[in-house]
Residue, then its C-alpha position, 0 to 999 in steps of 0.5 A: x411970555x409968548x402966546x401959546x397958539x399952536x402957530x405960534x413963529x418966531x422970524x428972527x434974522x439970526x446973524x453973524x453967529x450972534x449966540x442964542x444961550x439956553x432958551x427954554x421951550x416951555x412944553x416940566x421933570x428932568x432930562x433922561x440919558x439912553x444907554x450907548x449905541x453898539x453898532x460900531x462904526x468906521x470912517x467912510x461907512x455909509x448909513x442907507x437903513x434903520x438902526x435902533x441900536x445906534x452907531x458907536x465910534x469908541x476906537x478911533x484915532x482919526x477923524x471918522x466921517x459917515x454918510x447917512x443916504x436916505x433914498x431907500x427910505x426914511x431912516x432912525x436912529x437909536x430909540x429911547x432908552x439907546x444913543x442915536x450917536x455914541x462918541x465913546x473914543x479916547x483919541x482928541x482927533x475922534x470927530x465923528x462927521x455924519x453927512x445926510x444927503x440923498x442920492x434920490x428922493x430925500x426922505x429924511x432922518x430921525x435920531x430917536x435917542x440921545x446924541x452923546x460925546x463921552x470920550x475924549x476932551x477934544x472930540x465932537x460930533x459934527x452933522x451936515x445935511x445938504x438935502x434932508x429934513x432932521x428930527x431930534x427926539x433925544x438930548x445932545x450932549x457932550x459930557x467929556x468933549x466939545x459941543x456938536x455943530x449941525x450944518x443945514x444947507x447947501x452953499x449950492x443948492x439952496x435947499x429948504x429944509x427943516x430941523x424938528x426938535x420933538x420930545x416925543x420920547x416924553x422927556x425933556x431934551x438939552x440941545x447942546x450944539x450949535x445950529x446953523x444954515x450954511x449960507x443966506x440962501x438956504x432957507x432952514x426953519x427949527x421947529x420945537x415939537x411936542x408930540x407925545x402932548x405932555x408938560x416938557x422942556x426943550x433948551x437950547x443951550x449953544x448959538x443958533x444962527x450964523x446966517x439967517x434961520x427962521x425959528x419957529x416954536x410949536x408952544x409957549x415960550x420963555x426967552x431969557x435975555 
């Protein structure tokens, strides 16, 4: 057990995609599950504002791939008891890959609800962002299909930029998604957040790091090993 300092951090030198399974933030009662998104969504839409009902992919046949643009403002998705992301799709080839990028200030996205995959045994949902820090205020799952991938970074640009994992929904969340910077350059804290103040649990049950990332843990920690 770790000590329980507010700026508690852990630096870790996460390499070669080496996997960190089912670390358990100690913030516990169960893990809750929102109800599915309803705005349904195609391949190519562009995400610029605010939707609490979240975004639904439940016909695609294809790949689907969203940009989410934040310089207009700051922008959330779902809320507590609605799906930031619904993959609802019955098709194998029903990826949903929301790229976050700002063709302005960077202003940053919030998923306030759950981010599911209930369709297909093959489908995921894949989130690249290249100029915005992310918040995870719901669990991500995948009750039919494959884990998620989150991509922080640029192979270019070398951006830095933080992944906040908040239980401010007072719930406790399971991330199931690998976490990744795109490359060594980047600099990418993931930050464990408790702002709703109650006793939760955050756990992360798929690998974090292929390259190096800086974990950093806002409470008490067990780290199985």
């Amino acid at each position: 057990m770790f000590g329980s300092s507010r700026h508690s951090n852990l630096n870790r030198a996460l390499l070669g995609g080496a996997s960190v399974l089912a670390i358990t933030v100690m913030l516990g009662a169960d893990t809750a599950h929102a109800a599915p998104a309803t705005t349904e969504v195609a391949t190519l839409d562009t995400i610029t504002a605010t939707n609490a009902a979240g975004l639904l992919e439940s016909n695609a046949t294809a790949a689907v791939a969203l940009t989410i643009n934040t310089a207009a403002g700051a922008i959330t998705l779902g809320a507590n008891n609605v799906d930031a992301i619904s993959n609802t799709a019955g098709h194998e080839d029903s990826d949903i890959t929301v790229t976050i990028t700002s063709s302005g200030t960077a202003n940053g996205v919030t998923f306030a609800g759950d981010i599911t995959v209930t369709g297909n045994t093959g489908a995921s949902v894949i989130i690249n962002t290249t100029t915005d820090d992310i918040t995870f205020q719901g669990n991500i799952s995948s009750a039919t299909g494959l884990a998620a991938d989150i991509n922080i970074g640029s192979g270019g640009a070398d951006p830095t930029l933080t992944m906040t994992v908040d239980t401010a929904n007072a719930e406790n969340l399971s991330i199931e998604g690998a976490i990744d910077a795109v490359d060594a350059a980047d600099t990418v804290t993931l930050a464990v957040a408790n702002t709703e103040t109650g006793a939760r649990t955050v756990t992360f049950v798929s690998a974090i790091g292929g390259v190096p990332v800086r974990v950093e843990f806002w409470k008490s920690i067990d780290l199985p090993y």
